[in-house]
DODREN-17545 format. One record per residue: residue number from 1; x, y, z of N, C-alpha, C in turn; chain. Coordinates in nm, 2 decimals, decimal comma, always signed. Example, Ala and Ser with C-alpha at 12.3 -4.5 7.8 and 13.67 -1.06 7.14 Angstrom:
% residues 2
SITE    n     npx     npy     npz    capx    capy    capz     cpx     cpy     cpz  chain
SITE    1   +1,32   -0,57   +0,78   +1,23   -0,45   +0,78   +1,32   -0,33   +0,78      A
SITE    2   +1,28   -0,22   +0,71   +1,37   -0,11   +0,71   +1,29   +0,00   +0,79      A
This chain:
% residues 196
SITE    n     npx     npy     npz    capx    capy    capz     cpx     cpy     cpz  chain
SITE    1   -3,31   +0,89   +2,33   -3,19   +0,82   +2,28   -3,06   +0,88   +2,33      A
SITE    2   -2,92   +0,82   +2,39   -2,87   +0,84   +2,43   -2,75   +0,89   +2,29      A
SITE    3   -2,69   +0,99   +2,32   -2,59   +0,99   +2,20   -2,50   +0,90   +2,26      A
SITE    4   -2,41   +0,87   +2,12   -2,31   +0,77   +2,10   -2,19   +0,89   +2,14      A
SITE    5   -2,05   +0,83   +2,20   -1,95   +0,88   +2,15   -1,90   +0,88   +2,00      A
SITE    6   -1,79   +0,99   +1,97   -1,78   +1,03   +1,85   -1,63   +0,95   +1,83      A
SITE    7   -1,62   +0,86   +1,78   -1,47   +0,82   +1,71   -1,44   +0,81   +1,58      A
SITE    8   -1,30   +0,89   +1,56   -1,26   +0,84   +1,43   -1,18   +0,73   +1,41      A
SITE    9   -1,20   +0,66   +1,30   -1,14   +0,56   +1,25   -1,02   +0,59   +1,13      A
SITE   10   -0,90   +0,58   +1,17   -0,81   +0,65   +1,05   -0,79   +0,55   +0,99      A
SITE   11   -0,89   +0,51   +0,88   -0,85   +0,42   +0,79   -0,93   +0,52   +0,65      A
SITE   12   -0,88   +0,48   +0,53   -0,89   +0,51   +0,37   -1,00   +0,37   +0,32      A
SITE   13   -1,01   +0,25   +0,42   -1,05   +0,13   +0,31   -1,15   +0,09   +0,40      A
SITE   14   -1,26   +0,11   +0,26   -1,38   +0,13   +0,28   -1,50   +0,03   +0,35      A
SITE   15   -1,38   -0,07   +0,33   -1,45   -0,22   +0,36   -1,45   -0,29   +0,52      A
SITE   16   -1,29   -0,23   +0,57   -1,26   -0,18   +0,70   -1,37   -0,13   +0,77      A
SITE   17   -1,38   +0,01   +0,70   -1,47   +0,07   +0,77   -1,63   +0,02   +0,77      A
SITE   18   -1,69   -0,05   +0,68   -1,80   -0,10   +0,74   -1,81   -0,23   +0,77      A
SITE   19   -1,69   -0,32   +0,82   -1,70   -0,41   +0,86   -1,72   -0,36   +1,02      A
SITE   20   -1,61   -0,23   +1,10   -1,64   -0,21   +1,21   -1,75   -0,15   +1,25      A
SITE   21   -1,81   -0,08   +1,16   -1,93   +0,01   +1,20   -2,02   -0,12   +1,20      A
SITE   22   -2,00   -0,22   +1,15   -2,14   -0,31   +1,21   -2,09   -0,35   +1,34      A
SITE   23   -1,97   -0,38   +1,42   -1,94   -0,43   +1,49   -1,94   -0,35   +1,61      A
SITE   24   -1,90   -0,23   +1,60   -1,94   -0,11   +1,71   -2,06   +0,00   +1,72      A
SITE   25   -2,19   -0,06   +1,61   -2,25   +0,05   +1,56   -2,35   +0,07   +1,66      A
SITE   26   -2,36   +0,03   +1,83   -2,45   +0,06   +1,91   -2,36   +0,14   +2,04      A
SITE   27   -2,20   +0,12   +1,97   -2,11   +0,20   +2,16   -2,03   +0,33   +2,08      A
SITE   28   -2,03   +0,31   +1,97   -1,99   +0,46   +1,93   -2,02   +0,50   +1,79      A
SITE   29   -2,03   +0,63   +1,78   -2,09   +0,70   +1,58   -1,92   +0,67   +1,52      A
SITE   30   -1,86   +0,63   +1,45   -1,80   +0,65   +1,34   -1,77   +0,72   +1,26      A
SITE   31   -1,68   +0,82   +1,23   -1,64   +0,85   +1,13   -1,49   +0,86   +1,06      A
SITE   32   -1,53   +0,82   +0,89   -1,45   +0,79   +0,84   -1,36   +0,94   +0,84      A
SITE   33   -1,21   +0,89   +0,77   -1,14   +1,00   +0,73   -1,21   +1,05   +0,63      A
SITE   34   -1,27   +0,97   +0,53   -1,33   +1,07   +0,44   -1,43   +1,17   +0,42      A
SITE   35   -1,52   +1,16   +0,56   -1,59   +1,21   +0,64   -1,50   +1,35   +0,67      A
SITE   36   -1,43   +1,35   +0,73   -1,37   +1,42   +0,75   -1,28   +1,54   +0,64      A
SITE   37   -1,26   +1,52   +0,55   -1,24   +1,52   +0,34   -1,06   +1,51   +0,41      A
SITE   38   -1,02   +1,38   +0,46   -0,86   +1,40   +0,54   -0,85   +1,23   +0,36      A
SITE   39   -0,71   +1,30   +0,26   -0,72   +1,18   +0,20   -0,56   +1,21   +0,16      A
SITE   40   -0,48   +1,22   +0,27   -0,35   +1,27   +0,27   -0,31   +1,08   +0,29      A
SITE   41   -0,16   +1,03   +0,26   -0,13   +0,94   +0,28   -0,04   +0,94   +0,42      A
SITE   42   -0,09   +0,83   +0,53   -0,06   +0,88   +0,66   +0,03   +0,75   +0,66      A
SITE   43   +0,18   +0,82   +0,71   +0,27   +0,72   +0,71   +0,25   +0,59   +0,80      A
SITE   44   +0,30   +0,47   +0,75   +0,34   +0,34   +0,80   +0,48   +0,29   +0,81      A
SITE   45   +0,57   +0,38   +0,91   +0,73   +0,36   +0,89   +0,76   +0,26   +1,00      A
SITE   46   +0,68   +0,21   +1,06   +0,79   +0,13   +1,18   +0,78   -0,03   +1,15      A
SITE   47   +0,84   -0,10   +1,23   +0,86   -0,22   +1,21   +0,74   -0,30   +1,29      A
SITE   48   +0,65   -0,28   +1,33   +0,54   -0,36   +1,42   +0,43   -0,31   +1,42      A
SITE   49   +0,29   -0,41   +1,41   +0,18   -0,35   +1,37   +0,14   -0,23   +1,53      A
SITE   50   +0,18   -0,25   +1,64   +0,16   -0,18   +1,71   +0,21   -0,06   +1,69      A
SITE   51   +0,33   -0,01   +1,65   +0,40   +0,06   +1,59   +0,33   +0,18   +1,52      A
SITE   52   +0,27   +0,08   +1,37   +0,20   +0,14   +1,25   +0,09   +0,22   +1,32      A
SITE   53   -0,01   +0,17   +1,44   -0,14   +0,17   +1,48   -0,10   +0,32   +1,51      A
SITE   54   -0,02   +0,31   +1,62   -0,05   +0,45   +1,68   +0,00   +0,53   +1,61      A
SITE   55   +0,12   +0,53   +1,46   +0,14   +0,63   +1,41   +0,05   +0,70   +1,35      A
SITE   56   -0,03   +0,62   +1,30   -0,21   +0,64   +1,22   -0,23   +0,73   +1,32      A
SITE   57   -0,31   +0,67   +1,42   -0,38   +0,72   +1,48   -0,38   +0,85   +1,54      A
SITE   58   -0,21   +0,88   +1,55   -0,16   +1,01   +1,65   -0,18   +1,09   +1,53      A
SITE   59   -0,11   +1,09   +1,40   -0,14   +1,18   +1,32   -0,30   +1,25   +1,30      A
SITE   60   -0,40   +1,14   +1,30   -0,53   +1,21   +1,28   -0,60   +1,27   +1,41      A
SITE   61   -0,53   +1,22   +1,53   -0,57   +1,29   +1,68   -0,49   +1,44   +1,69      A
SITE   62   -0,38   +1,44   +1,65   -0,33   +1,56   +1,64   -0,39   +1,65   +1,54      A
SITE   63   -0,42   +1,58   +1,38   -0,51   +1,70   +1,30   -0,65   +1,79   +1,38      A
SITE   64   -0,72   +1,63   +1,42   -0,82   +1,69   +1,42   -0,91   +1,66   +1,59      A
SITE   65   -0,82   +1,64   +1,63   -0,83   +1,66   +1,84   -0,95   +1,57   +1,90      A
SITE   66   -0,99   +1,48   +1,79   -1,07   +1,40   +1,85   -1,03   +1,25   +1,88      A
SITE   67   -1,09   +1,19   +1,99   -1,05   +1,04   +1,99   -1,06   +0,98   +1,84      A
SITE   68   -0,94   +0,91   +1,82   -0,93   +0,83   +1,74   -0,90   +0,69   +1,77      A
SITE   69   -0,91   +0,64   +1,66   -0,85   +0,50   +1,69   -0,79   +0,46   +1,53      A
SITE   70   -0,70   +0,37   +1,54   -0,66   +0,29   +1,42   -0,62   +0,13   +1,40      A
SITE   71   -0,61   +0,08   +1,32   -0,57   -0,04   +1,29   -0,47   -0,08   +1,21      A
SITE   72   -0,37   -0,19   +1,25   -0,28   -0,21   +1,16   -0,32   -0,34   +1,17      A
SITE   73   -0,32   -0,47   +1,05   -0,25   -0,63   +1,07   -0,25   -0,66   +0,96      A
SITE   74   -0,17   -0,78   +0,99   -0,09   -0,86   +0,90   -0,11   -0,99   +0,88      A
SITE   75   -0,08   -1,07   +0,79   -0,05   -1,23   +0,78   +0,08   -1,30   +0,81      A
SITE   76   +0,13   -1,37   +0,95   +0,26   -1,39   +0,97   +0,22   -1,57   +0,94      A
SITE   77   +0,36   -1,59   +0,85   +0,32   -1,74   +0,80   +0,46   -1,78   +0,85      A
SITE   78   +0,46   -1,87   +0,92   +0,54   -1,97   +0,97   +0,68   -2,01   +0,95      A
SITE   79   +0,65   -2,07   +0,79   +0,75   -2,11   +0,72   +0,80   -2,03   +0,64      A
SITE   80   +0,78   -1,94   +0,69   +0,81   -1,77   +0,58   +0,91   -1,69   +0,65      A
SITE   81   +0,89   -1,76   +0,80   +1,00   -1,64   +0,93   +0,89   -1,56   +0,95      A
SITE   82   +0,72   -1,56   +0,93   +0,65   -1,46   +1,00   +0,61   -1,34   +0,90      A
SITE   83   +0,68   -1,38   +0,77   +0,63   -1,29   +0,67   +0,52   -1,36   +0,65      A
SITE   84   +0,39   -1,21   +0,55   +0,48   -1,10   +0,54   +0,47   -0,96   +0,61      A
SITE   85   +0,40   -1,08   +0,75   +0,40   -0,96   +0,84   +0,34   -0,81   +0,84      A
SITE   86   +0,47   -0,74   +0,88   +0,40   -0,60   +0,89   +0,43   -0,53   +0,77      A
SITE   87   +0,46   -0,65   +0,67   +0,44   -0,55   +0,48   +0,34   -0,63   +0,45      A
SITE   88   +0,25   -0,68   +0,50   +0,15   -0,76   +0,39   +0,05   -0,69   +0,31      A
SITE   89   +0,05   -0,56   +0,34   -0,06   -0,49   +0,24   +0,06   -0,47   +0,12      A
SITE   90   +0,18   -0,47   +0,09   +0,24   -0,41   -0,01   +0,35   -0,49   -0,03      A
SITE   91   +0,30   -0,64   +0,03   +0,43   -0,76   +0,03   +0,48   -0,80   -0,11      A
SITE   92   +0,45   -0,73   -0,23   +0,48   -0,78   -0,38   +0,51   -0,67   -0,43      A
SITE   93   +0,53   -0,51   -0,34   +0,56   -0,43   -0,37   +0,49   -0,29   -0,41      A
SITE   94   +0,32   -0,36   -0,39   +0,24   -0,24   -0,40   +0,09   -0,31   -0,37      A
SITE   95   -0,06   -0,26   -0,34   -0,14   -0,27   -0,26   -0,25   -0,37   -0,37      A
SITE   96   -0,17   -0,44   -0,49   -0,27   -0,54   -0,52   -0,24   -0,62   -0,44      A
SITE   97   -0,38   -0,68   -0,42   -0,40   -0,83   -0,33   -0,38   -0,92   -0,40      A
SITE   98   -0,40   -0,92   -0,51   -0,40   -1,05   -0,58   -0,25   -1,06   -0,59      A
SITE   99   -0,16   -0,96   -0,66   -0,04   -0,96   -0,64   +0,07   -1,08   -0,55      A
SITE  100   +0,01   -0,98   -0,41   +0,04   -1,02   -0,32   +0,02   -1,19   -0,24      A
SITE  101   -0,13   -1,19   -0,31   -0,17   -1,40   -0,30   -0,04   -1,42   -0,40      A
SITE  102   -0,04   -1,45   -0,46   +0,05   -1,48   -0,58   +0,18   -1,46   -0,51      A
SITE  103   +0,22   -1,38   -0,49   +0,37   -1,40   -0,43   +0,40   -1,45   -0,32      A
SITE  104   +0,30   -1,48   -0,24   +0,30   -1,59   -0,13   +0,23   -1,70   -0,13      A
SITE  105   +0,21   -1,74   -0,23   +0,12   -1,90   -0,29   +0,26   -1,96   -0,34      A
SITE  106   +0,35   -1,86   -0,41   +0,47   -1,91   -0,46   +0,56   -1,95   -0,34      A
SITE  107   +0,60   -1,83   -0,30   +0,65   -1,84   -0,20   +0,69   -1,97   -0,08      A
SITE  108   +0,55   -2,02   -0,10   +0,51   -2,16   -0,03   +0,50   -2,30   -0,05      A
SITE  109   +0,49   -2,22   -0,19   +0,52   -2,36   -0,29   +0,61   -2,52   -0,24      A
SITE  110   +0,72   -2,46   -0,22   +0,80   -2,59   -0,14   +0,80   -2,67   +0,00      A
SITE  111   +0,70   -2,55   +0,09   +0,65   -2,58   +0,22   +0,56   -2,69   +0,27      A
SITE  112   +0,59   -2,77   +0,32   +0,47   -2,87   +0,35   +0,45   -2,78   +0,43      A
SITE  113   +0,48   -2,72   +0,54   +0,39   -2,64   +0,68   +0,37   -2,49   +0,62      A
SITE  114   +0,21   -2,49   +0,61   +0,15   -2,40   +0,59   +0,04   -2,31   +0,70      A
SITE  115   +0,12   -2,30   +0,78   +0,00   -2,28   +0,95   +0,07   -2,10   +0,96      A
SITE  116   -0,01   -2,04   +0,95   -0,02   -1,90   +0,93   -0,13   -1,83   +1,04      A
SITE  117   -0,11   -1,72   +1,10   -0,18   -1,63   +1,15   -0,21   -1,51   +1,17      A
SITE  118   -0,36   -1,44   +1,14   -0,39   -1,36   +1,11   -0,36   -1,27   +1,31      A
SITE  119   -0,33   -1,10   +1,28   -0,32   -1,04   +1,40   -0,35   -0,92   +1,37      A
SITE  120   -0,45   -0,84   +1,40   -0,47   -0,69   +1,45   -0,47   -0,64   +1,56      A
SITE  121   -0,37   -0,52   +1,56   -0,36   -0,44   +1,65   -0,45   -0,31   +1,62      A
SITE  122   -0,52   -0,26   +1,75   -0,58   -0,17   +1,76   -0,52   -0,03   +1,83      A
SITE  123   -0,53   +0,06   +1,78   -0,46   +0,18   +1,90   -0,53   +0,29   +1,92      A
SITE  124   -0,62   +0,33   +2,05   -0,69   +0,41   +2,06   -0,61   +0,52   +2,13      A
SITE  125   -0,62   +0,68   +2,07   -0,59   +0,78   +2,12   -0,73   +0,89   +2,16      A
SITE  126   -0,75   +0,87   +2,30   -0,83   +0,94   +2,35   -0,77   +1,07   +2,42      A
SITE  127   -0,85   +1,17   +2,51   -0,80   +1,30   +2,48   -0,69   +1,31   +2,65      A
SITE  128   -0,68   +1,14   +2,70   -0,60   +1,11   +2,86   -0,49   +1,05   +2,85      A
SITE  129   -0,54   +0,93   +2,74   -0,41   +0,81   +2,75   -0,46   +0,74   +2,59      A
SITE  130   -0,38   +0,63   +2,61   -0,33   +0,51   +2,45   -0,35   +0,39   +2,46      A
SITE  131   -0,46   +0,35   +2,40   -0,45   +0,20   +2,48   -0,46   +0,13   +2,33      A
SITE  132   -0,44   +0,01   +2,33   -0,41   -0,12   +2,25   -0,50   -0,22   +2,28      A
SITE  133   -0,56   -0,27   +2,19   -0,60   -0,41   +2,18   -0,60   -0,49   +2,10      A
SITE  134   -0,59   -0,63   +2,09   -0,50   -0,72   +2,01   -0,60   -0,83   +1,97      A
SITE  135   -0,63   -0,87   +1,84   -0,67   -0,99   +1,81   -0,62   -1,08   +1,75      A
SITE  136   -0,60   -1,20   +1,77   -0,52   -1,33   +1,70   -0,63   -1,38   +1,62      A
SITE  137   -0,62   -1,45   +1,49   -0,70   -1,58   +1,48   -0,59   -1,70   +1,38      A
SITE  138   -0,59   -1,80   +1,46   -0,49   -1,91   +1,38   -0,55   -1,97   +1,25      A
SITE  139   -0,50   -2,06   +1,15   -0,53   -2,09   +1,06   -0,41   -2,15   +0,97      A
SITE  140   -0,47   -2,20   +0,84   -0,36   -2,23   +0,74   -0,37   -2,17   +0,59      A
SITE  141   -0,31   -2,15   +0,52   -0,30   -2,11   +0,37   -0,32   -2,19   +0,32      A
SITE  142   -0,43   -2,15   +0,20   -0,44   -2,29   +0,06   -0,31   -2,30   -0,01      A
SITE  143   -0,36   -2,35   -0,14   -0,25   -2,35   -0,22   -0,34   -2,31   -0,34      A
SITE  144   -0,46   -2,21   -0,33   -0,49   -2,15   -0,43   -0,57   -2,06   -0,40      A
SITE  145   -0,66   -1,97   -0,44   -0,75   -1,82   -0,42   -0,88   -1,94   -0,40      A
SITE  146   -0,94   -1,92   -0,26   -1,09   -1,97   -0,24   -1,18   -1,86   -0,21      A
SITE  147   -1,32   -1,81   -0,31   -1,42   -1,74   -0,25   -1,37   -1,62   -0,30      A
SITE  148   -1,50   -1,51   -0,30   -1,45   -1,35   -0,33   -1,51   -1,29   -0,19      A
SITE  149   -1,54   -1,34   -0,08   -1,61   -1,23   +0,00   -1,44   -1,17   +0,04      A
SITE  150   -1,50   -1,08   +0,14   -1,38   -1,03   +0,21   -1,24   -0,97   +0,12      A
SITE  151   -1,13   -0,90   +0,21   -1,04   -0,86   +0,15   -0,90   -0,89   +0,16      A
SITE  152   -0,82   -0,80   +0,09   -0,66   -0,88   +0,09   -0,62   -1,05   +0,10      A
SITE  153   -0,60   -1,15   +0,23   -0,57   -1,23   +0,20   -0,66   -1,31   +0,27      A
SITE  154   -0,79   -1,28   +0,29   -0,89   -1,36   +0,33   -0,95   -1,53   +0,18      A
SITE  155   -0,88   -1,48   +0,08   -0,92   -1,62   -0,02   -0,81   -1,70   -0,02      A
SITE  156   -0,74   -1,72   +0,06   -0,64   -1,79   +0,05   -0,58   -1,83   +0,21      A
SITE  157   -0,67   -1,79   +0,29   -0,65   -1,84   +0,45   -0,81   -1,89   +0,51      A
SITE  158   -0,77   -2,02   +0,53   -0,84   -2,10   +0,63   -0,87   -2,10   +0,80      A
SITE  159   -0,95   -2,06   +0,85   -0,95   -2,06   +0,99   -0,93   -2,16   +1,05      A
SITE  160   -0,86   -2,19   +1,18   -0,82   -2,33   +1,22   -1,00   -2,36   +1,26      A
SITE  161   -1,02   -2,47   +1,29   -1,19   -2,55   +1,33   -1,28   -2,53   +1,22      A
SITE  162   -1,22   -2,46   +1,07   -1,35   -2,45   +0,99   -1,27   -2,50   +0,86      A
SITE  163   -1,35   -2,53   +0,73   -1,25   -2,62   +0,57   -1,26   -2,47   +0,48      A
SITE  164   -1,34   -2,38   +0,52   -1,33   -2,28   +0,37   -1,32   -2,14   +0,44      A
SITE  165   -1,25   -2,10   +0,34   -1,10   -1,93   +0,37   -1,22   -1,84   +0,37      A
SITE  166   -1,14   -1,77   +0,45   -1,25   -1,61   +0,45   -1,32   -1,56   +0,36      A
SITE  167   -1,25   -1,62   +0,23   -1,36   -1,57   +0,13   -1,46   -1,64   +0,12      A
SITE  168   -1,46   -1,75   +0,15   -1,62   -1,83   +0,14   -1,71   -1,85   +0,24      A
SITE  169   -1,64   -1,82   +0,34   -1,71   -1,81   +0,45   -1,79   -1,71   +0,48      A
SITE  170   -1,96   -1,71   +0,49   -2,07   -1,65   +0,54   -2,01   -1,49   +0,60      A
SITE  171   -2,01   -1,34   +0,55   -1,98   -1,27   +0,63   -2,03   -1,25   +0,80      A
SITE  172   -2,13   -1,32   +0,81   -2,18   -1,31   +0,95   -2,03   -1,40   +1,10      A
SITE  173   -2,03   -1,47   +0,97   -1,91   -1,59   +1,08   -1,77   -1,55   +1,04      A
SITE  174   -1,77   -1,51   +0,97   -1,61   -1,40   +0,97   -1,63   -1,29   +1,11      A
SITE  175   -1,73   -1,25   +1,09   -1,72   -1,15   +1,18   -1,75   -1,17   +1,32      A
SITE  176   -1,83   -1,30   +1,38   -1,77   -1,33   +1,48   -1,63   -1,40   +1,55      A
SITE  177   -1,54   -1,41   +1,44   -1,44   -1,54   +1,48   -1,31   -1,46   +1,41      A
SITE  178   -1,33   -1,34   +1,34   -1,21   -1,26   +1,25   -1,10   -1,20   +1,34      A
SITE  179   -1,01   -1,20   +1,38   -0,85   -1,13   +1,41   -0,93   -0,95   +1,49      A
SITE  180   -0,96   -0,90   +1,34   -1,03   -0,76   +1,36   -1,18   -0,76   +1,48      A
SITE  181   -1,25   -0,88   +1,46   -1,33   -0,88   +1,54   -1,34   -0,92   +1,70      A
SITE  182   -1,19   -0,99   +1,70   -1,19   -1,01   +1,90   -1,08   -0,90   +1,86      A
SITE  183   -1,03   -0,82   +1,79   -0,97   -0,69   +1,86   -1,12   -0,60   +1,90      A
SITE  184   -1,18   -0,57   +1,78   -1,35   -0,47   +1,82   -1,37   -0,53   +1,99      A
SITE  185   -1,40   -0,65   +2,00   -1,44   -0,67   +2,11   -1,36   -0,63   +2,22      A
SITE  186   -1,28   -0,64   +2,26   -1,18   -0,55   +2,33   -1,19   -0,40   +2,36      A
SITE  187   -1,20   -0,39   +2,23   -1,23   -0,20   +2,23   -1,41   -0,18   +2,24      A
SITE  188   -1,47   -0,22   +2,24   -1,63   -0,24   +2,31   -1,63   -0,30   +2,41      A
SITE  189   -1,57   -0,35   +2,51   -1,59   -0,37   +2,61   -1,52   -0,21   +2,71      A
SITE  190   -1,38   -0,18   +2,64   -1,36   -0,08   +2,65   -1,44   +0,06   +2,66      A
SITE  191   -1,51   +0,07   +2,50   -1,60   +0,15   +2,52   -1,74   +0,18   +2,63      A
SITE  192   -1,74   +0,03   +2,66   -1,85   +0,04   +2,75   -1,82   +0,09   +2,93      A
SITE  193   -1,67   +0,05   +2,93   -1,64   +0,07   +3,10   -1,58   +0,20   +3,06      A
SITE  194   -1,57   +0,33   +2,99   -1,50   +0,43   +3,01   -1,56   +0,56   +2,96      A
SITE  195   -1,56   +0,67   +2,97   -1,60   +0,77   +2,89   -1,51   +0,83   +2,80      A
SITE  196   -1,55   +0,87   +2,67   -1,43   +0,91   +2,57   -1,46   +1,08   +2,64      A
């Protein structure tokens, strides 16, 4: 058996983390920060999810000198100007989700155009260079909480070509068609043409 390379993933949310470990769990081993006992709050000060990515990421490559990678995204909604963007984990002011549906269900209230899109950015710090990979998936907002699978604002966003929001939708088909999952793909195709 061939060993895997060793990446960390500087994420805290737990759900993150094994959504990617199914998705990379044959091009590299995984480990979490908490793996590591790292449960320090790692700043998110810039204005772009590219921004956030590699701040993550640099901080836990400089702790602990291994390739890392991180992730930041957001939900940019249209009629919002693109909020709430790169605050959407704490767009109501702190990290409830429900919160946060709720203040942009309101928010929308007056909007006929409800066409929103999900984006993750990826930022890999290996021990040479920085690289980025980006996933889009388009869609629209309900006008109320559909489904409990999934997290943050997956029960209240619709993929464009399909009628029911991330939360109701089968985790198998989230995970081929999710924002986070043609970013993974990017970074596993990566993984496959390079050595860490």
């Amino acid at each position: 058996m061939t060993d895997l390379p060793t990446l960390v993933f500087a994420t805290q949310n737990e759900k993150k983390l094994e959504e990617l470990r199914i998705l990379i769990a044959k091009k590299a081993h995984l480990i979490s920060l908490n793996e590591l006992d790292f449960n320090d709050e790692i700043p998110e000060t810039t204005n772009t999810l590219e921004g956030n990515a590699y701040q993550k990421a640099l901080t836990i490559y400089n702790r602990f000198g291994k390739p890392c990678f991180s992730d930041d995204s957001g939900l940019f909604v249209k009629a919002l100007g693109g909020a709430p963007g790169v605050d959407s984990a704490c767009y109501s002011g702190g990290r409830d989700s429900h919160k946060n549906m709720a203040l942009l269900l309101d928010n929308l209230a007056q909007h006929q155009d409800r066409s929103a899109y999900f984006k993750t950015v990826f930022c890999l710090i290996t021990h040479d260079d920085t690289y980025y990979f980006e996933g889009i998936v388009d869609g629209i907002i309900t006008t109320e909480l559909r489904g409990t699978n999934g997290f943050g604002y997956d029960p209240i966003f619709i993929p464009k070509g399909f009628d029911q929001t991330f939360g109701e939708l089968d985790k198998t088909i989230k995970k081929s068609i999710s924002h986070r999952a043609k970013a993974s793909e990017q970074l596993i195709e990566f993984l496959n043409s390079s050595d860490l």
